[in-house]
N, C-alpha and C positions, 0 to 999 in steps of 0.2 A: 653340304654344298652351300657356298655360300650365293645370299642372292643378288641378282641382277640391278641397279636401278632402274632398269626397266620394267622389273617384275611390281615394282611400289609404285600403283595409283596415282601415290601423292607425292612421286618422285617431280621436281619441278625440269622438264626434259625439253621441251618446247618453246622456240621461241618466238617472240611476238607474228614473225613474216608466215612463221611455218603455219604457226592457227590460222591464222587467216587466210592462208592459201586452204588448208585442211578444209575451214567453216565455209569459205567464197563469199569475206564479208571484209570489209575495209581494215585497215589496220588505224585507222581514228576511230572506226567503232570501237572497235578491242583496247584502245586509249582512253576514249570515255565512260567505257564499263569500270573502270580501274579511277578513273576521275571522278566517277561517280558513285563510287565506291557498292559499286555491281558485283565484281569479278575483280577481288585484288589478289594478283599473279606473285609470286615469290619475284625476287630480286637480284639477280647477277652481284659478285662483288662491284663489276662494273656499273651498275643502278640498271643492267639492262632487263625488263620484263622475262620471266622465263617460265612456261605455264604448266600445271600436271595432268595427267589423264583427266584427274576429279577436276579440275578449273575447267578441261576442255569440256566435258559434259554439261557442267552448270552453264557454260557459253551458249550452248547447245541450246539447252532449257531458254535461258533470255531471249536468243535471238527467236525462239517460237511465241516468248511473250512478244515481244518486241513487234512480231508480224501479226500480231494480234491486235494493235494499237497502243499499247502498253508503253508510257512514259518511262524513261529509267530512273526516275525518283518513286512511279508507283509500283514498278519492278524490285525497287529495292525495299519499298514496302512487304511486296507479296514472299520475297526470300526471310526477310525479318522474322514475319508472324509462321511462314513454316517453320524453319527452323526452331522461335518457341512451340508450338505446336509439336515437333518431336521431342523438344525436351522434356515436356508434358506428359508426352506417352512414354518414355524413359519413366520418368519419377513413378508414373504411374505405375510401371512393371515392377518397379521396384519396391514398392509398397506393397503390391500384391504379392510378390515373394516373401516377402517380410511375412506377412497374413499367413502364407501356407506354410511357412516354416514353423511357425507358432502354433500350429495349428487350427487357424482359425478357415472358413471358406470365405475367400473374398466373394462368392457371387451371393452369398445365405441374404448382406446387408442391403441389396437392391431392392426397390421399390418396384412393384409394376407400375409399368405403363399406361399411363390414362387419368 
């Protein structure tokens, strides 16, 4: 069966009036998230914004930073170093499979605490 783009997250389905009514947040907000390179939304052949599931939650996410006092240059901070921060745990899993594959216990080379 084939699937849906409704069924894909990352299907780009939504547009700019719709989040915004969805979030009950301006549609200049959701223009300077994207200006501010917050929240950059796929793009219509038309150059029109057009947003996916995953965009609407990260929205989500901001506009709670956002209510927290949170500037959108230090919100784009706080996405930045998550983001490295999973890639970090990524590599990291990945090494450690590496480890178990080989044989080795990644937890044997830890150091206690203190």
């Amino acid at each position: 069966m084939a699937r849906l783009p409704i069924d894909d997250h990352y299907a780009p389905l939504y547009s700019l009036g719709q989040v915004a009514d969805m979030l009950r947040v301006q549609q200049a907000f959701l223009r300077r998230l994207d200006e501010f390179e917050v929240v950059r939304p796929h793009r219509s052949p038309g150059g029109q914004r057009r947003y996916s599931r995953a965009d609407i939650t990260l929205v989500q996410y901001v506009v709670e930073l956002s209510d927290e006092g949170m500037t959108l240059i230090a919100i784009r901070r706080v996405l930045e170093l998550e983001q490295q921060v999973k890639e970090l745990q990524d590599e990291l899993e990945h090494m450690r499979a590496l480890l178990r594959r080989h044989g080795a216990d990644p937890a044997a080379g830890r150091r206690p605490a203190g």
